[in-house]
C-alpha positions in Angstrom: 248.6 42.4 167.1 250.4 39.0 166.2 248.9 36.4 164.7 249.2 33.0 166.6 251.4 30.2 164.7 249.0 28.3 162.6 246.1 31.1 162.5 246.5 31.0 159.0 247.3 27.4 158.4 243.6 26.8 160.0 241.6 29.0 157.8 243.7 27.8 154.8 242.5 24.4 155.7 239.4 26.0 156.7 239.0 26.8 153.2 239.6 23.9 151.7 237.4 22.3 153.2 234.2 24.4 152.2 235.7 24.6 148.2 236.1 20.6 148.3 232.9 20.5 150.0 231.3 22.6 146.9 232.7 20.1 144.3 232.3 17.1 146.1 228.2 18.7 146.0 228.5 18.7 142.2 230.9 15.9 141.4 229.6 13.8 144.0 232.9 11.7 144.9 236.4 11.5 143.8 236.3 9.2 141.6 233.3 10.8 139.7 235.0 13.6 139.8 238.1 12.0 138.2 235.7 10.6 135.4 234.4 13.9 134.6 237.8 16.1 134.3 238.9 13.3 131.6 235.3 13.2 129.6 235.5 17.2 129.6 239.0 17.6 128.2 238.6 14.7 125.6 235.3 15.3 124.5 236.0 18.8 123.8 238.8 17.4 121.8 236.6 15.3 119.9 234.3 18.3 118.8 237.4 20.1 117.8 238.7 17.0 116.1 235.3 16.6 114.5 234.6 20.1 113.4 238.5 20.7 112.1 238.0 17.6 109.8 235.0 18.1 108.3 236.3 21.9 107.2 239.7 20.4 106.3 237.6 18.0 103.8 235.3 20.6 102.7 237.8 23.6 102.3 241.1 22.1 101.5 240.7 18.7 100.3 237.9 19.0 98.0 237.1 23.1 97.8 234.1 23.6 95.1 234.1 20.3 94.1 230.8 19.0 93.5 231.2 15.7 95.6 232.5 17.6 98.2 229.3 17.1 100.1 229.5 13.7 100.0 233.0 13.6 100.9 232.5 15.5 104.1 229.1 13.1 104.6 231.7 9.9 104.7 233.0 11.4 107.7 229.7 11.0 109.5 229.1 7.5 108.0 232.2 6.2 109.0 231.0 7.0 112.7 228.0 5.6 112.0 229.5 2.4 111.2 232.0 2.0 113.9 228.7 2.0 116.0 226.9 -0.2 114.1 229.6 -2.6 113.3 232.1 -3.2 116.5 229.1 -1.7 118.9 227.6 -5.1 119.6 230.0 -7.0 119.9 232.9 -4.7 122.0 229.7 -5.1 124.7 230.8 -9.0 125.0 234.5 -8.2 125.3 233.6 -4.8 128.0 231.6 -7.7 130.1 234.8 -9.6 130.3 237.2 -7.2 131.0 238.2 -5.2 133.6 236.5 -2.1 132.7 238.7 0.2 133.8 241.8 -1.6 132.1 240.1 -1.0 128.7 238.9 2.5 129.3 242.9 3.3 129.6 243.9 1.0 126.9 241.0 2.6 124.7 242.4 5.7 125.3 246.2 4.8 124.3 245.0 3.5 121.1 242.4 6.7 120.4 245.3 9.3 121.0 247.7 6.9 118.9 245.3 6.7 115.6 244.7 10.6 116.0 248.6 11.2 116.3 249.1 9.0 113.8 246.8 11.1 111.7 248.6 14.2 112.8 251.7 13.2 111.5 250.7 12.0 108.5 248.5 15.8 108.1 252.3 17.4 107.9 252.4 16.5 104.4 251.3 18.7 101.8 247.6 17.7 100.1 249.5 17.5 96.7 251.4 14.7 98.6 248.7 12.3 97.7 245.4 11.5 95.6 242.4 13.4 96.9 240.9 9.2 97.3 243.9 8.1 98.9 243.6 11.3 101.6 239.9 10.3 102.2 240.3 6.8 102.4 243.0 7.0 105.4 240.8 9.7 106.8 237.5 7.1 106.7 240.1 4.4 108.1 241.1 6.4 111.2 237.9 8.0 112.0 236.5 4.4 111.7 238.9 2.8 114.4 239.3 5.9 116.5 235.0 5.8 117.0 235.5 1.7 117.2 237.9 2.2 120.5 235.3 4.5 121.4 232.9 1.4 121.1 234.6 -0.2 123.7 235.4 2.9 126.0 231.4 4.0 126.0 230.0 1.0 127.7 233.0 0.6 130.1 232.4 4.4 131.6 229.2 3.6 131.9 229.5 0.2 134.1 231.9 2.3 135.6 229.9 5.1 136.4 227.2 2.6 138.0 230.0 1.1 140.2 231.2 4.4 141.7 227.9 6.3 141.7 225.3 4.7 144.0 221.8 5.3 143.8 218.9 6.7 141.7 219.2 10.2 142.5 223.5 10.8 142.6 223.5 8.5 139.2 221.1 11.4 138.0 223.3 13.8 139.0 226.3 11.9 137.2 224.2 11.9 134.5 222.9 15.8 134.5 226.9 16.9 135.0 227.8 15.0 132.0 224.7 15.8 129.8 225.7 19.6 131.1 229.5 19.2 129.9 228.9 17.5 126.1 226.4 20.3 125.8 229.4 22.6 126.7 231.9 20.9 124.8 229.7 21.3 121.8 229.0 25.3 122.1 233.0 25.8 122.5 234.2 23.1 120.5 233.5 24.1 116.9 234.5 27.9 117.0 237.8 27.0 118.4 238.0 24.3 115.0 238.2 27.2 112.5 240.4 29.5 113.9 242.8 26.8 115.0 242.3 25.2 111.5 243.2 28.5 109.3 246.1 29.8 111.9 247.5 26.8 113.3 246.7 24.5 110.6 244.9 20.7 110.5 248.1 18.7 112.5 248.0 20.8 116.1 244.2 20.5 115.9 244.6 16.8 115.7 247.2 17.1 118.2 245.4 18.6 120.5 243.0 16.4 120.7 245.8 13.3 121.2 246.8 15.3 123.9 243.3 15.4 125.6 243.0 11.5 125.2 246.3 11.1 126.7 244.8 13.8 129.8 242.2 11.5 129.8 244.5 8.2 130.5 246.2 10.3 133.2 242.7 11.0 135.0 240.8 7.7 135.0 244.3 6.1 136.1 243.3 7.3 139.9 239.7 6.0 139.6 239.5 3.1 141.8 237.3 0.0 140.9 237.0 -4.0 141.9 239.3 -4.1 139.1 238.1 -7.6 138.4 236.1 -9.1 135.2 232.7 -10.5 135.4 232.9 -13.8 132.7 234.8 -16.6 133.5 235.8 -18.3 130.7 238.7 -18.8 127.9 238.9 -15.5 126.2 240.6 -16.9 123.2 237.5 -19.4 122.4 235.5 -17.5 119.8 232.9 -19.8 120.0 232.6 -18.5 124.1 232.1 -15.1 122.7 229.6 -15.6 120.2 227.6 -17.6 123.2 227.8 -14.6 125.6 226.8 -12.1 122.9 223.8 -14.5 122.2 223.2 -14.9 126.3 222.9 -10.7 126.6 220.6 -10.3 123.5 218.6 -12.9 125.0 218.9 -10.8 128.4 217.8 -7.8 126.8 215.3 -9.3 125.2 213.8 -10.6 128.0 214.2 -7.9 129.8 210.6 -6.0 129.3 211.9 -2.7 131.4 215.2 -2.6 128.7 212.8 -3.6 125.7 210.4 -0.8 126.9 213.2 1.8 127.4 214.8 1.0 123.9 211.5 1.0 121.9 210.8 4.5 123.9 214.0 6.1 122.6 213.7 4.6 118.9 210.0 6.3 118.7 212.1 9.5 120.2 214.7 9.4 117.6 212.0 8.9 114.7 211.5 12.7 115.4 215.1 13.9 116.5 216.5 12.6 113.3 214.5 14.2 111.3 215.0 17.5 113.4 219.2 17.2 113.5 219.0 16.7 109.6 216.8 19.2 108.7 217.0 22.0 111.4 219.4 23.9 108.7 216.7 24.2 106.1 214.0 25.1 108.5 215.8 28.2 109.8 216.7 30.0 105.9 213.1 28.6 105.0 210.5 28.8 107.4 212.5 31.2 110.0 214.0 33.1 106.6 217.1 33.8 108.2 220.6 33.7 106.7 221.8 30.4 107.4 225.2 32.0 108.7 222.8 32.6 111.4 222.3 29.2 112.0 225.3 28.5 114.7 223.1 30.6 116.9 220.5 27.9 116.7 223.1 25.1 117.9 224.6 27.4 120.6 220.5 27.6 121.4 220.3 24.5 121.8 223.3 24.0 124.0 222.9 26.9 126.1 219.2 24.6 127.2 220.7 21.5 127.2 223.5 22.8 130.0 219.8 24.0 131.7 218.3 20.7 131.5 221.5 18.8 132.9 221.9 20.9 135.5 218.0 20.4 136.8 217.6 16.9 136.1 219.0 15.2 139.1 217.0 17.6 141.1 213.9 16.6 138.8 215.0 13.0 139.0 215.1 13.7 143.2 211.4 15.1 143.2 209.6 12.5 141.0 211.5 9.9 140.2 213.2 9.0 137.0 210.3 7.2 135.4 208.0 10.2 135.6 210.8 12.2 134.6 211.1 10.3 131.4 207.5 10.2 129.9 206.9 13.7 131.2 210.1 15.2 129.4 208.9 13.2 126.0 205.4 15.1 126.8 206.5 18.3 126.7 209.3 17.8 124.3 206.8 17.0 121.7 204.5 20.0 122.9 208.0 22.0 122.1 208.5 20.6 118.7 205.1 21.1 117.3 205.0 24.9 118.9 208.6 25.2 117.2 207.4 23.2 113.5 205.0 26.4 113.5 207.4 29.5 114.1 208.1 31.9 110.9 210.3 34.1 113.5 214.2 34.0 114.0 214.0 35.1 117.5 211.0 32.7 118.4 212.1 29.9 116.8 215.6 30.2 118.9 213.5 30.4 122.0 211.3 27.6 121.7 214.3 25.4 120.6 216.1 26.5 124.0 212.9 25.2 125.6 213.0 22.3 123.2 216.9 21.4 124.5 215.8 21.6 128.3 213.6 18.1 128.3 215.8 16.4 125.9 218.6 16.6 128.5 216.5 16.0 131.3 215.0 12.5 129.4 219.2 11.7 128.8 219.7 11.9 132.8 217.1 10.2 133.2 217.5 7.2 131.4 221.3 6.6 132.8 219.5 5.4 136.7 216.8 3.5 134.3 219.1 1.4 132.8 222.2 1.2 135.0 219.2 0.1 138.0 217.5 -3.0 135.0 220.9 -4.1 134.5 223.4 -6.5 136.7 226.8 -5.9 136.5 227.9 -8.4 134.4 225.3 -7.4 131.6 225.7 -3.5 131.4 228.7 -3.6 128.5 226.7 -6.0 126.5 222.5 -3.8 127.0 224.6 -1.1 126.0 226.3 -2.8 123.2 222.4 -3.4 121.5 221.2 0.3 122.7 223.6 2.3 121.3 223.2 0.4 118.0 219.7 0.2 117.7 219.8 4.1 118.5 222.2 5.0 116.4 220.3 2.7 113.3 217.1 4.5 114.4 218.8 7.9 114.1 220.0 7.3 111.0 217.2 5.5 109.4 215.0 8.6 110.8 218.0 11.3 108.9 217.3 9.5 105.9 213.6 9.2 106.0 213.3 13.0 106.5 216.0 13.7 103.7 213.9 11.5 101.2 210.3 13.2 102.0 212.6 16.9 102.2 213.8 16.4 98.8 211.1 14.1 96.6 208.0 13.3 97.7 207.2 16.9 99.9 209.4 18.7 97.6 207.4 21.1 96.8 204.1 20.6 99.1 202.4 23.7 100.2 199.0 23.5 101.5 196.7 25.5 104.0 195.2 23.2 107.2 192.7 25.3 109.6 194.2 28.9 108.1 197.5 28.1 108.4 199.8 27.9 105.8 202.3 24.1 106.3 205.0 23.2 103.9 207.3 20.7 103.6 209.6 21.3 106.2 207.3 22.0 109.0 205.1 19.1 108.1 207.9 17.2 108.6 208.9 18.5 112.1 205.2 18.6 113.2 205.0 14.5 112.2 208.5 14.7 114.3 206.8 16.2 117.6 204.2 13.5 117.1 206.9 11.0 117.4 207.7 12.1 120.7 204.6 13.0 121.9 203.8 8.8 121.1 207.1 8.0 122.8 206.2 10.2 125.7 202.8 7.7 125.8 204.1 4.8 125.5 206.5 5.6 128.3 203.7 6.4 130.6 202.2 3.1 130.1 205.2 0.4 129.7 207.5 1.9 132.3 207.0 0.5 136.0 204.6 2.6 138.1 207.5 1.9 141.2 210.5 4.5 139.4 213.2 1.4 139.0 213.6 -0.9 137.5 214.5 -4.6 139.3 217.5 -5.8 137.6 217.4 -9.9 137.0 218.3 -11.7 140.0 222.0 -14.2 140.4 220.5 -17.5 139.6 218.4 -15.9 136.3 221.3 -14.1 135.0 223.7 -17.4 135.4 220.9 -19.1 133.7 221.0 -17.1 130.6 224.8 -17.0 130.0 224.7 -21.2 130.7 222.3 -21.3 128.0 
């Protein structure tokens, strides 16, 4: 029996069809789809990039030293800075641009400052003082997370443009909750074997080459390719009165000042379990705290859950409802988890902990892409990352100071049960949430959107 000419050619095509059809289900359109291959290759790069420097700093560059801890904490504070410092104001510049321009340019200058690092990596550490090794290292980490600054804010207007509606936006939102999560359970066991077989410059290299992969993806994304401020971008004093017109948007905005007060009452409690989680495994779960990359592949492992759910979630009963009930039971989580003296239990209850976390990230991203026009979103982003990343860090060191002075060595016994310092501490952290969870029920529209400011309002606030 002969096969007729093009048989095969048709179920080729045939099949095709049905895998584009799958990925088109989970990627939702092409040009989603080109935004996620380039955040899933660079932001696995940036975990390696992360992870290899901090053991670089900690093995090789300062090994035993007492300060060493500190050294490898400057890492963290320089991203913490960039955010603080250029966050606010790369929101007016992303709200002028084309946004797709500067997420390429971003790019170019991110794998340039990490090649540049690379290069400079192929010395040996005798090459230069230990201060002069950490200062360039601050430096670069600094302006590679400032580009990032800029490139944050312009995926995300981005993302609104190409994803309509509540429920895909979810979706967007679950699929790249689900591939950070993944990026950060792969990411960091690659860093030490590349680190101590390759060595520090291809780790840096590679993750170059994943911004460059990056460029090459979001290049085929198409946009309006068009700014949305008219205006002499040279004027300074134009820019400082379009940063002033979106604070005074956001602030008044009541559905963006509800959203961000929700997620600094959240991060009062998240801080404080991030900073100390470390502590509370070897004390309260007394476990070996080699054990403790279990906990953070835990965590992952329900984060990828909760991603994957949450634009189903999102589909069933809204996003509002899926915000304050995903602070509810996170808190439940917390305070169940603040009470564990189990390995094992303690790893389960913070899987379960990671699944409403994720679920609350997706569905925030509809929230505020639906309370914000167009020509706001780079500058609402440019105050909530900040103010996030302030209340993070305020919250890391509020739980340091109360770990290691004033609950030092607190030990008490509350109803029968035993509490110590650490626990105490998580257990006023799941209170945190559960308030946030509250406070979302009540300040967040009953209707699931948010209405963003009409035309005339928004031209009435940047005239002013």
């Amino acid at each position: 029996m002969t096969a007729e000419p093009g048989d095969g050619a048709g179920d080729e095509v045939a099949g095709r069809l049905s895998l584009r059809g799958r990925a088109d289900a989970v990627l939702i359109n092409r040009d989603f789809a080109r935004l996620w291959y380039g955040q899933a290759v660079s932001t696995l790069g940036d975990y390696v990039f992360d992870t290899t420097l901090v053991l670089w700093v900690a093995t090789v560059l300062a090994p035993g030293r007492a300060w060493a801890p500190a050294a490898v904490s400057g890492v963290m504070l320089a991203v913490g800075a960039s955010v603080l410092v250029v966050g606010p104001l790369a929101g007016v510049f992303v709200d002028r641009w084309d946004r797709k321009r500067v997420m390429l340019r971003t790019e170019l200058v991110r794998a340039a400052l990490t090649g540049l690092l690379a290069v400079l990596s192929f010395l040996p550490t005798s090459a230069l003082p230990t201060g002069v090794w950490l200062a360039v290292i601050y430096a670069l980490v600094f302006a590679v997370n400032a580009a990032g600054q800029f490139f944050s804010p312009a995926r995300f207007a981005v993302l609104g443009e190409v994803v309509p509606g509540e429920a895909d936006r979810a979706r967007a939102a679950g699929v790249g909750q689900a591939t950070t999560a993944t990026a950060s359970i792969l990411g960091p066991p690659l860093a030490a074997p590349l680190l101590f077989t390759a060595g520090l410059q291809w780790a840096l290299l590679l993750n170059a080459l994943s911004y460059l992969f990056s460029w090459w993806s979001i290049r085929g994304v198409r946009t309006a390719g068009q700014g949305h401020a008219a205006g002499d971008e040279g004027q300074a004093a134009r820019l400082w009165q379009e940063f002033a017109a979106g604070l005074r948007f956001f602030a008044g905005n009541r559905f963006l000042v509800a959203l961000l007060g929700i997620a600094v009452i959240a991060q009062c409690g998240t801080g404080a379990l991030n900073s100390l989680n470390v502590f509370f495994v070897t004390d309260n779960l007394h476990t070996s705290s080699r054990l403790f990359g279990f906990v953070a592949t835990a965590f992952g492992v329900g984060a990828i859950g909760g991603s994957l759910v949450a634009g189903r979630v999102v589909k069933r009963i809204g996003a509002r409802a899926t915000t304050w009930g995903a602070l509810l039971v996170t808190g439940l989580l917390v305070l169940a988890y603040a009470r564990q003296t189990e390995f094992l239990a303690g790893v389960i209850l913070l899987t379960g902990v990671a699944l409403p976390v994720a679920m609350l990230n997706t569905a925030m991203t509809p929230l505020l892409l639906e309370a914000t026009p167009q020509e706001y979103l780079g500058r609402m982003i440019a105050v909530f990352n900040p103010v996030n990343e302030l209340a993070s860090m305020l919250s890391v060191v509020a739980a340091g100071w109360l770990a290691s002075s004033a609950l030092r060595d607190f030990h008490a016994r509350v109803a029968g049960l035993a509490v110590g310092s650490i626990d105490t501490i998580f257990s006023a952290a799941g209170c945190c949430v559960l308030l946030a969870g509250l406070y979302a029920a009540v300040a967040l529209p009953r209707g699931g959107t948010a209405q963003p400011a009409s035309e005339p309002e928004a031209a009435a606030v940047t005239a002013g």
